[in-house]
N, C-alpha and C positions, 0 to 999 in steps of 0.2 A: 504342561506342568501337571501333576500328578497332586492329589487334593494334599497327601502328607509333605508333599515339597513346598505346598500354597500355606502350610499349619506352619513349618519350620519358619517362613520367611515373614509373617507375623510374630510368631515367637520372639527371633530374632532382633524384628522391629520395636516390641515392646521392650525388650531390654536392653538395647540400644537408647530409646528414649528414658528408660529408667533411670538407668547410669547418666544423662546429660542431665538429670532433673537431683543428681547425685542421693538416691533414694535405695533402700537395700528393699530386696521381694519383700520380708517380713514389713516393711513401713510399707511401701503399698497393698498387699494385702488387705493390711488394715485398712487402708483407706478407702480397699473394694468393697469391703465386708466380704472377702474371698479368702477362703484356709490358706496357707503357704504354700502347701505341698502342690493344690490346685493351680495354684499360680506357676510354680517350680514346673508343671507338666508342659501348661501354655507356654509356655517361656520357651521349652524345649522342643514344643511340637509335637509331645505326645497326646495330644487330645483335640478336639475338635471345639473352638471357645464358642460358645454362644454370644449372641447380639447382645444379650444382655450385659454378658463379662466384658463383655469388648467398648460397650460402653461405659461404664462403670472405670474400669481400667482409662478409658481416655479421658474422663473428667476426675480421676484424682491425678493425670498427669496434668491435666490442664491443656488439651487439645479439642481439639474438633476430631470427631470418629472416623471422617473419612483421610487428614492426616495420617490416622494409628494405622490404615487399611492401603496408603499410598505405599507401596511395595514395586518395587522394580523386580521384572520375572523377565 
């Protein structure tokens, strides 16, 4: 797996659990204190998220960090 492949299939996973927690980017953002656009990249796999955002992002989902990081490769 190729680290852009590893970005995508987080990406993925975050909005995967977005959409179950029926939440649009723009309300989570908010709730990361993360811009949109930032968010819209993670989502997509254009950027590499930091620990930071990755946790941030799984506690206004309301998970455990290593759920948001359980990823099938």
């Amino acid at each position: 797996m190729t680290e852009t492949q590893l970005y995508i299939l987080i990406g993925e996973r975050i909005k995967k659990l977005r959409h179950e927690k029926g939440m649009t980017q723009q309300t989570l953002a908010y709730e990361c204190d993360i811009e949109k656009p930032n968010l819209s990249r993670i989502e997509k796999g254009k950027t590499n998220p930091t620990i930071k955002s990755l946790w941030k992002i799984s506690c206004a989902l309301n998970i455990k960090l290593k759920d948001l990081l359980d990823i099938e490769y």
